[in-house]
MDAnalysis code that builds the backbone (N, CA, C; Angstrom):
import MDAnalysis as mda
import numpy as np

u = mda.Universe.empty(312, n_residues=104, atom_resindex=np.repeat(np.arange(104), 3), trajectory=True)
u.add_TopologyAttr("name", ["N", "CA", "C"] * 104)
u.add_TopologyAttr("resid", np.arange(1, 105))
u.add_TopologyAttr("resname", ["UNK", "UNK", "UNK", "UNK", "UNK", "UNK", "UNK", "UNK", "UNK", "UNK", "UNK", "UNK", "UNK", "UNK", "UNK", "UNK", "UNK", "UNK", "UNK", "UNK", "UNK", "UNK", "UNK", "UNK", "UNK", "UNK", "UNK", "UNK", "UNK", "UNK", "UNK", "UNK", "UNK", "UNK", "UNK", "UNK", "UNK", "UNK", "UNK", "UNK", "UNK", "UNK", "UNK", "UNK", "UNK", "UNK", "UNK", "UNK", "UNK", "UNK", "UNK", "UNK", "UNK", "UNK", "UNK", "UNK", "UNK", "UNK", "UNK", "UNK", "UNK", "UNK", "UNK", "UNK", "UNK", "UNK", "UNK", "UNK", "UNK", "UNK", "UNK", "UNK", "UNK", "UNK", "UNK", "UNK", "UNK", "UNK", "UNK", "UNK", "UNK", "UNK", "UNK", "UNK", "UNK", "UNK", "UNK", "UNK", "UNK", "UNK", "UNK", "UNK", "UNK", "UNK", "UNK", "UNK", "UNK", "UNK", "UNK", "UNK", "UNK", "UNK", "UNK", "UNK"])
u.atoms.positions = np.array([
    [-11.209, -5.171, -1.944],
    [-12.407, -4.820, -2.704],
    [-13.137, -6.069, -3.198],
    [-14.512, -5.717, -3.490],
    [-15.090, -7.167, -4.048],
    [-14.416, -7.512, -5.521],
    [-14.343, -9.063, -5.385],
    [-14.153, -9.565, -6.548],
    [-12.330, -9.878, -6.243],
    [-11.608, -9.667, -4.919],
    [-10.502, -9.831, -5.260],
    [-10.440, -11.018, -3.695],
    [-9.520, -11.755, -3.627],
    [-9.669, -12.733, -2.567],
    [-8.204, -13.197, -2.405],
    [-7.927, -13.393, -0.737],
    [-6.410, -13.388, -0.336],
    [-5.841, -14.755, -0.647],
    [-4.774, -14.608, -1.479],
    [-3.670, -15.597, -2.021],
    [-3.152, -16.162, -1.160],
    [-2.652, -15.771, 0.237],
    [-1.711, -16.255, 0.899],
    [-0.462, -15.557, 0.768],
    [0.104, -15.500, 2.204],
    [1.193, -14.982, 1.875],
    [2.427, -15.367, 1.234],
    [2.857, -14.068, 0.218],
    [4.028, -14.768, -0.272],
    [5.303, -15.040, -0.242],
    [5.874, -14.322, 0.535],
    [6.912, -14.514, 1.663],
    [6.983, -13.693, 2.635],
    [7.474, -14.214, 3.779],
    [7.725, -13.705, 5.346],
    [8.886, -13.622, 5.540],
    [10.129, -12.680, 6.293],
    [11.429, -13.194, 7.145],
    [10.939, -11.935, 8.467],
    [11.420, -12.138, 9.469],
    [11.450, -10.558, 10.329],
    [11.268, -9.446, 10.137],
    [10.245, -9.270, 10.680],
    [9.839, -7.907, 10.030],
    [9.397, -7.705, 9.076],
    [9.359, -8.558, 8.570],
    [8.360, -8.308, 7.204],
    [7.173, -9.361, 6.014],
    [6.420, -8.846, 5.566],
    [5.837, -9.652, 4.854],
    [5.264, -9.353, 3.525],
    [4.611, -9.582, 2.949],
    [4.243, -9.939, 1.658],
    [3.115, -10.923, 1.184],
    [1.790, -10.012, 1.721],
    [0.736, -10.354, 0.929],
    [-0.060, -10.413, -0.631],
    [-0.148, -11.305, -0.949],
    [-1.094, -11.178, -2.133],
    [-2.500, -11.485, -2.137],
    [-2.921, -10.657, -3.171],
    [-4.748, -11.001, -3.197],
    [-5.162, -10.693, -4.513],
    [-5.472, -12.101, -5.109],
    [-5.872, -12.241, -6.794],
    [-7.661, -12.499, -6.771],
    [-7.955, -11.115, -8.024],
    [-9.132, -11.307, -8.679],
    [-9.812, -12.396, -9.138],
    [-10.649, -12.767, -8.763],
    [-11.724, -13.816, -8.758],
    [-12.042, -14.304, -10.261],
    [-12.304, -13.041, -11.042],
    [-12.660, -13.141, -12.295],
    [-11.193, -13.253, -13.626],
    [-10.168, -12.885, -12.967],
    [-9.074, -12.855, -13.825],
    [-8.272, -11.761, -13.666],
    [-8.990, -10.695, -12.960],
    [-8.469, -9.269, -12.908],
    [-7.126, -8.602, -12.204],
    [-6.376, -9.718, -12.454],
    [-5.421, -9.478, -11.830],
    [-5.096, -9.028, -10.311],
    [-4.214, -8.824, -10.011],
    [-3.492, -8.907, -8.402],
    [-3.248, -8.218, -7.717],
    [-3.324, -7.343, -6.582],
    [-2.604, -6.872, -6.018],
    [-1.767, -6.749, -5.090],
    [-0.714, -6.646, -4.059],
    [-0.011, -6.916, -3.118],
    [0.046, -5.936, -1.983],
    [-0.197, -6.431, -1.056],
    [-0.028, -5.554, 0.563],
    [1.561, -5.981, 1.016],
    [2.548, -4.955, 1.403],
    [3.667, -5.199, 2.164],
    [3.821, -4.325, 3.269],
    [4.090, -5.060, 4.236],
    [3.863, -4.643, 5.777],
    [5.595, -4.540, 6.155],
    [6.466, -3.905, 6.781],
    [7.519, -3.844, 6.951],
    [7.827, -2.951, 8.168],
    [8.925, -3.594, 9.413],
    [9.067, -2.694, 10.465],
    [9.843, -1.256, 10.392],
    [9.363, -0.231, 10.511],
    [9.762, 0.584, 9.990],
    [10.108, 1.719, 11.391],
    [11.070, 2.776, 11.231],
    [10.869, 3.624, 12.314],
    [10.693, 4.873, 12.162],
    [10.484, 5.150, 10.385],
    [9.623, 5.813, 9.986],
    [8.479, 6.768, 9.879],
    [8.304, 7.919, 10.067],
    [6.985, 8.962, 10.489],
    [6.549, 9.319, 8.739],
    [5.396, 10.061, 8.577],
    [4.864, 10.217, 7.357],
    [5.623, 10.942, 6.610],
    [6.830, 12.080, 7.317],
    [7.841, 12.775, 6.786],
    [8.841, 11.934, 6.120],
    [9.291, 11.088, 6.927],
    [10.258, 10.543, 6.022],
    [9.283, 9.495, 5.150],
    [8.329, 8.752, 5.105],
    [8.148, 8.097, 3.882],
    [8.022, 9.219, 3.199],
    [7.389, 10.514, 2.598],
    [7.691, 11.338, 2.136],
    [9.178, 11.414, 1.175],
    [9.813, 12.139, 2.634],
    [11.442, 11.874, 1.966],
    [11.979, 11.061, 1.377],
    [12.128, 9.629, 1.955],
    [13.013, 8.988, 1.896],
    [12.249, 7.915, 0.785],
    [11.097, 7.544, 0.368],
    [10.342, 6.741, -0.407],
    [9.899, 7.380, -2.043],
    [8.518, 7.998, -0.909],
    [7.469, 8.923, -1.970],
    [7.699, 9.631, -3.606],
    [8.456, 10.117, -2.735],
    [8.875, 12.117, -3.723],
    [9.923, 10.957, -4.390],
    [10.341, 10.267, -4.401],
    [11.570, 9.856, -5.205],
    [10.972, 8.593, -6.247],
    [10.236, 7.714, -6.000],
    [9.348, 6.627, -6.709],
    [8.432, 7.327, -7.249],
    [7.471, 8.375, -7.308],
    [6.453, 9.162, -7.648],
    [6.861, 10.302, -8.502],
    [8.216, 10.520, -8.445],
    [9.005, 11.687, -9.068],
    [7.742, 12.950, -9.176],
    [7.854, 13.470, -8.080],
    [7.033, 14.387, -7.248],
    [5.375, 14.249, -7.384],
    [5.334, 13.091, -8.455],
    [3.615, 13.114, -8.614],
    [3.077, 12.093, -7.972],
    [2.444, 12.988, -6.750],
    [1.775, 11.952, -5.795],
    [0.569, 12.812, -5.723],
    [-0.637, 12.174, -4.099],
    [-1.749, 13.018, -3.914],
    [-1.570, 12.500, -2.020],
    [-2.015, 13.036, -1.210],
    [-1.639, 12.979, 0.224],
    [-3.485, 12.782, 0.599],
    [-3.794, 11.759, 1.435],
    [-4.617, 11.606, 1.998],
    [-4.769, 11.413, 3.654],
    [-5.652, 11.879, 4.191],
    [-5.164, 12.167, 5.882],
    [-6.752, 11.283, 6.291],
    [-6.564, 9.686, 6.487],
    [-7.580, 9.040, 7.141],
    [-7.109, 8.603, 8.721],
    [-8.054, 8.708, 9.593],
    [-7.772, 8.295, 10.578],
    [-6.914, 8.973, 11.610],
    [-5.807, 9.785, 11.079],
    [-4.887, 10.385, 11.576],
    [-3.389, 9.591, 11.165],
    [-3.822, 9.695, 9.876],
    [-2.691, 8.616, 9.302],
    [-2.610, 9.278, 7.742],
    [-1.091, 9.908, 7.155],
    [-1.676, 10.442, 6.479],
    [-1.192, 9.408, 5.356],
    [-1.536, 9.153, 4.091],
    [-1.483, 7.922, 3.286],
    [-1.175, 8.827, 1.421],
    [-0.019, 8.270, 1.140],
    [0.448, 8.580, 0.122],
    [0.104, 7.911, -1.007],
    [-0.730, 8.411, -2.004],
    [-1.262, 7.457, -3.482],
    [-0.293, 7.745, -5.058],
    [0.462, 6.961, -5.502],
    [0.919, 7.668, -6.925],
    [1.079, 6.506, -7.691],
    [1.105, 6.414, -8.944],
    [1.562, 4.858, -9.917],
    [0.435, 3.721, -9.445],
    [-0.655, 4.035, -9.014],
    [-1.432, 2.732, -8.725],
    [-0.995, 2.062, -7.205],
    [-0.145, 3.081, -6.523],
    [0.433, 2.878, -5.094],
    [-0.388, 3.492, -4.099],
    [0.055, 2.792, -3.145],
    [-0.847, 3.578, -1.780],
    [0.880, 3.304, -0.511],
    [1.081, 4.115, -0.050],
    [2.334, 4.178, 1.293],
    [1.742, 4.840, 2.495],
    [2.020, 4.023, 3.058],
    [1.589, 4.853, 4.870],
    [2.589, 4.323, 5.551],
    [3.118, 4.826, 6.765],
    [3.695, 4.188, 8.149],
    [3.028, 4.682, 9.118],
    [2.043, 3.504, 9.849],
    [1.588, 3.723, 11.030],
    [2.255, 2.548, 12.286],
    [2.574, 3.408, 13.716],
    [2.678, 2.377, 14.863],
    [4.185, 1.250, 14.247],
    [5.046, 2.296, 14.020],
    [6.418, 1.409, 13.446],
    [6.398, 0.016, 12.237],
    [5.078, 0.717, 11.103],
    [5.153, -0.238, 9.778],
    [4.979, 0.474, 9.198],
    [5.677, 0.346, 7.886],
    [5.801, 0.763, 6.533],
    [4.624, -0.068, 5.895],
    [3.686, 0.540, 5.622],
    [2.540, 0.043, 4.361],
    [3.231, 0.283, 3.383],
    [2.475, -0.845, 2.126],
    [2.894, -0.067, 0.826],
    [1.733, -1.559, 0.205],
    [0.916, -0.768, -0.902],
    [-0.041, -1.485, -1.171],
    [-0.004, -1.185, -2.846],
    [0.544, -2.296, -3.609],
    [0.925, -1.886, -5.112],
    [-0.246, -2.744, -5.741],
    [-0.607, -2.126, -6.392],
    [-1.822, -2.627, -7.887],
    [-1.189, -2.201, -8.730],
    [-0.238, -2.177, -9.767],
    [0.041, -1.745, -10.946],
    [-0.360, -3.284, -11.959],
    [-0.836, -4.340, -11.286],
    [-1.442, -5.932, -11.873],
    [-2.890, -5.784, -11.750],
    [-3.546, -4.677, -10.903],
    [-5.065, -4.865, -10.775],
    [-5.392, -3.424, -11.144],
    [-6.803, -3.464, -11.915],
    [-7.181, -2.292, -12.121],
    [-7.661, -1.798, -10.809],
    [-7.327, -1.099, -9.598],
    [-8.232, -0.415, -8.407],
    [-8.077, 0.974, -8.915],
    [-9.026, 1.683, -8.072],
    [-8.892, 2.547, -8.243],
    [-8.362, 3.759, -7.225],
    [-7.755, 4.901, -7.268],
    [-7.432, 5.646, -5.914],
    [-8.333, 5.717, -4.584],
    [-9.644, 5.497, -5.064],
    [-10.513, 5.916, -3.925],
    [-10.144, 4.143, -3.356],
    [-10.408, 3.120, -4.394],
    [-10.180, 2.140, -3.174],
    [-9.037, 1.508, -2.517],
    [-7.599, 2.188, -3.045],
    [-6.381, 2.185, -2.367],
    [-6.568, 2.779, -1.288],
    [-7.488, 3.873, -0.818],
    [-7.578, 4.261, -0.019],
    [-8.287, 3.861, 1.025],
    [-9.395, 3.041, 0.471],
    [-10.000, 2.317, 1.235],
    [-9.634, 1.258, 2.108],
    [-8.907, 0.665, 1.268],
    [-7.801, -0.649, 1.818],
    [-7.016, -0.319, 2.690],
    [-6.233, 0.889, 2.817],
    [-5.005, 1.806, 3.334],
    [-6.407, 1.572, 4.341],
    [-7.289, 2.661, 4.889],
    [-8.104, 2.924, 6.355],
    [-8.074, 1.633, 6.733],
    [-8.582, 0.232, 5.999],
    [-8.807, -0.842, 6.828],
    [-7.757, -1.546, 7.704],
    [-6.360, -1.099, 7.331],
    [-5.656, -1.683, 7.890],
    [-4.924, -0.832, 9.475],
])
């Protein structure tokens, strides 16, 4: 979103990574984590979602991807990766977790 600009990543090993991207103005941070996953939208569901969200989530279906929002979170697995896009450091808002979630 405007006003927020990429940190660099903050750590990498196989399979996985760990982006950050800090607010311009002070507004704190948020983080993209990309992870190989073998995962379908059911089990992030199962095995993630419903259990970190303690059943309070909202289900969004962009692209053909359906994308899980709860706690200032956004979770998807598309094409064998686990998304997971945490702002609980930046004020965003759901619509633009979601936004971020389509771009990727």
């Amino acid at each position: 979103p405007a006003g927020y600009g990429f940190a660099g990543p903050e750590w990498f090993r196989p399979g996985e990574i760990f982006m950050k991207f800090t607010g311009n103005g002070g507004s704190g941070d948020y983080t993209i984590t990309q992870k190989q996953s073998g995962w379908n939208s059911v089990a992030v569901l199962d095995n993630l979602v419903a259990k970190e969200s303690r059943g309070k989530y909202n289900i969004t279906s962009e692209g053909g991807v359906t994308i899980y929002t709860y706690d200032s979170k956004a979770v998807w697995s598309n094409g064998g990766v686990l998304y997971t896009i945490d702002s609980s450091n930046a004020p965003l808002a759901n619509d633009q977790l979601i936004r971020i979630a389509s771009s990727l």
